[in-house]
N, C-alpha and C positions, 0 to 999 in steps of 0.2 A: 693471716687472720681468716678462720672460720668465716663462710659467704654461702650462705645457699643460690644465690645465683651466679657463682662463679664454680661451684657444683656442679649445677643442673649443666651449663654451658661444656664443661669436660663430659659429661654425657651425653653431649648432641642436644640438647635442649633450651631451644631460646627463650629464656622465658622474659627477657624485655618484649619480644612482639608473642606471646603466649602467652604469658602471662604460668603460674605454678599449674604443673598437671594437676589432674586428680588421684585422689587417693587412693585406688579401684585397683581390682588384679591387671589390667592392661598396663599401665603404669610403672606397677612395681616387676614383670614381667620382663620390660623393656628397659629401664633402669636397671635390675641385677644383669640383664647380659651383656648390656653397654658398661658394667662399671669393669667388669672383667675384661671384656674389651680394651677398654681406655687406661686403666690404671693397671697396672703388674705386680705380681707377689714378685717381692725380689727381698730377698735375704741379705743385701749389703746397701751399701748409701745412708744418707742422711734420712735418720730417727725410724729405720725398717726393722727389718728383725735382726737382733745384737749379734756383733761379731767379738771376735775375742781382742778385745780391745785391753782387759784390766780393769775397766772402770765399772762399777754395778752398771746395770742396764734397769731404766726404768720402764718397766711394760705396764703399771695401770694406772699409775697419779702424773702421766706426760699431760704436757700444755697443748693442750687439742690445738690451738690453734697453731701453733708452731708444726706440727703435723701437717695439719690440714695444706701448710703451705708446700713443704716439702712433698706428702703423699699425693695429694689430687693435684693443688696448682698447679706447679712444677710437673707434675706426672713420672715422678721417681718411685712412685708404687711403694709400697710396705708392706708385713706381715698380716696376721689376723687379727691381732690387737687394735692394733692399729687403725687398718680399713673397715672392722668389723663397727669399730667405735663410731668412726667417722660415717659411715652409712647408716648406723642406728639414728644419728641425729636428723640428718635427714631425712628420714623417713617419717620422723617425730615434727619435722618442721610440714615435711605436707601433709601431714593430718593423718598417719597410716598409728593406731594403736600397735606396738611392735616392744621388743623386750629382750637382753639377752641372756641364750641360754649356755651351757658347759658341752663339751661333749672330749674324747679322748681319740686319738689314734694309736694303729698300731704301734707305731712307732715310738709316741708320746707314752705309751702304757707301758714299754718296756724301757725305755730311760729315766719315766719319773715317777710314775705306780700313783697317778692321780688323775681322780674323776674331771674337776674341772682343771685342763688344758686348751685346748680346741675352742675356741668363742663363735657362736652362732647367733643367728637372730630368730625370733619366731615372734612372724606378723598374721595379724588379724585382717581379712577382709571378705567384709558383709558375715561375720559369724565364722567363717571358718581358716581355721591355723594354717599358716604355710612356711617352710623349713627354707630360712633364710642364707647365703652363705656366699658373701663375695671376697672371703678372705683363705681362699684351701689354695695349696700350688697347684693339686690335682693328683691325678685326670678326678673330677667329677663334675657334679650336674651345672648347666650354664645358667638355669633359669629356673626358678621356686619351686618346691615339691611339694605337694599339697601332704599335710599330715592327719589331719582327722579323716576318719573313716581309712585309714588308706597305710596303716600299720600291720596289714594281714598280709604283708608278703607280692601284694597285687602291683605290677607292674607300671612306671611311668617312662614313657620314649621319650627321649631329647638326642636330636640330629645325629641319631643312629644308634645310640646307647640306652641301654635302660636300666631303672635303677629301682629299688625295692625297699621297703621299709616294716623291717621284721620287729618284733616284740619280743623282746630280753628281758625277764625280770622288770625292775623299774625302770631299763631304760630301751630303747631304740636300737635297733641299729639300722644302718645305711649301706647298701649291699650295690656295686656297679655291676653291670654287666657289658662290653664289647660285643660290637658283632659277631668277631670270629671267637671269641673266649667265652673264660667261664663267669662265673659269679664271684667276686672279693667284695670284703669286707673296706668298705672307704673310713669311717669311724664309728662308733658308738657318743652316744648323749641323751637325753635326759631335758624332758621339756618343762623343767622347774627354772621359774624366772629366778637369774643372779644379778648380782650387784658386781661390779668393778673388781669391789676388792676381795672377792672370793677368789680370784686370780694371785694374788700374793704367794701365795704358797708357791704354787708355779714358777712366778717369777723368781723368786729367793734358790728354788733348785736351779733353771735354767743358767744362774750366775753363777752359781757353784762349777756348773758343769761348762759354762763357757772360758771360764776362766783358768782350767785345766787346758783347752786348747791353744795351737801353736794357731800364726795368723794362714797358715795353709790347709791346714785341719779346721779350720771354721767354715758354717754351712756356708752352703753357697748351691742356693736355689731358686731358678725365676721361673715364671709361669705368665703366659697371656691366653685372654681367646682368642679365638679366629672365628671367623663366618660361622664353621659348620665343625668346631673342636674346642682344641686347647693344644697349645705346647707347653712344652716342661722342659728344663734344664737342670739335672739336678746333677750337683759335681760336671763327669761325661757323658753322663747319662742323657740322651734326647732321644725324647717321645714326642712322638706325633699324635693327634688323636683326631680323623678327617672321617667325619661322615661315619661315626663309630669305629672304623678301624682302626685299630694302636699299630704305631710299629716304633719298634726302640732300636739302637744303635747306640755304638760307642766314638764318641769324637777322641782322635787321635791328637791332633794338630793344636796345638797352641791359638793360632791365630783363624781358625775355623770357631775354633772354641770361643772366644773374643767375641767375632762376629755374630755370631746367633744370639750369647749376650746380651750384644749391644741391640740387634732388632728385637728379642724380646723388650727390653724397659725403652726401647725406641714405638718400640709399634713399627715397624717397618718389615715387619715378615712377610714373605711371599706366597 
């Protein structure tokens, strides 16, 4: 069952002796880095992003609260859908004006050739928008990127990385940069407030395409933050991202493979 204080509390935030923070950039600041922290993108487990199960997967009319149990209580982590959702509410219950928007990845653009894929938030405080997002595997930003004023390309650091926000046509893009690397493209979006079910489409391809996979060909992707990054597990793929630097490698071993797994959706990384 949906709980905003049993929220705030997998955040680190006691709000029996605190009572609800405020609503203010400090706030939501410390909340999107702690939710990355605490909660994990993970692509398998109960109600996260669909595996190739057979059965439709429901990605926008799910029982939030049935969610809510599994994604935060629990701390079995989920998709964008998912956490995207479940943070929007919360942010709505401390008083933050917030909204979500579409945006696409590269990847999302060339499997499904649709604008809204990708779910973001863009919240309001004191007047000016900020580019919400605690639902990406990664690597990208751990903590809100201001977006007005700040669409010309101009630079924002976060624990070694920086990241840019260029003007496309109608829409945005979102541009990482590493210390020792260049510049990529993280996704494209579009700051036009949606509804839930402008997501349908998405989901109706996604089932399509999932349902073509065998149960060893289904994604299988997790992501936590860390202090001063983000790890990624995507297939064998593990990325590190410490203090801006990436470094990637290929896990060989079965049961190394397991392990990282399990510390990511654990929180127990080193």
């Amino acid at each position: 069952m949906y709980d905003t204080d049993t929220y705030l509390r997998r955040l680190g935030h006691d709000s029996g002796r605190a009572g609800w923070p405020a609503p203010d950039l400090t706030t939501l600041v410390r909340l999107h880095k702690r939710h990355m922290e605490t909660v994990p993108f993970s692509s398998t487990g109960s109600l996260a992003v669909p595996t190739a199960s057979g059965e439709p997967v429901e990605l926008v009319d799910f029982d939030e609260d049935a969610t809510f149990d599994a994604v935060v209580a629990a701390g079995h982590g989920g998709g964008c859908v998912q956490m995207t959702r479940l943070f929007l509410r919360l942010l709505r219950d401390l008083g933050y004006e917030a909204d979500l928007i579409a945006g696409t990845t590269a990847e999302g653009t060339a499997e499904y050739g649709v604008d809204v894929e990708h779910m973001l938030i863009l919240a309001r405080v004191d007047g000016v928008r900020w580019l919400v997002d605690v639902g990406y595997a990664g690597p990208s930003f751990l903590e809100p990127l201001r977006l007005d004023g700040a669409t010309d390309g101009r630079e924002q650091v976060q624990y070694g990385c920086r990241y840019r926000l260029v003007e496309d046509g109608d829409g945005v893009l979102l541009e990482r940069r590493p210390r020792l690397g260049r510049w990529s493209l993280v996704f494209r979006f579009t700051s036009k407030v949606r509804e839930p079910r402008e997501w349908h489409a998405f989901q109706d391809l996604a089932n399509v395409k999932l349902a073509a996979l065998s149960e060893e060909s289904a994604p299988q992707l997790y992501s936590r933050a860390v202090a001063d990054g983000q790890v990624v597990l995507k297939g064998r793929r593990h990325l590190t991202v410490r203090a801006g630097v990436d470094k990637a490698r290929t896990i060989v071993g079965d049961d190394e493979l397991h392990a990282l797994r399990d510390a990511i959706l654990g929180g127990t990384l080193a």
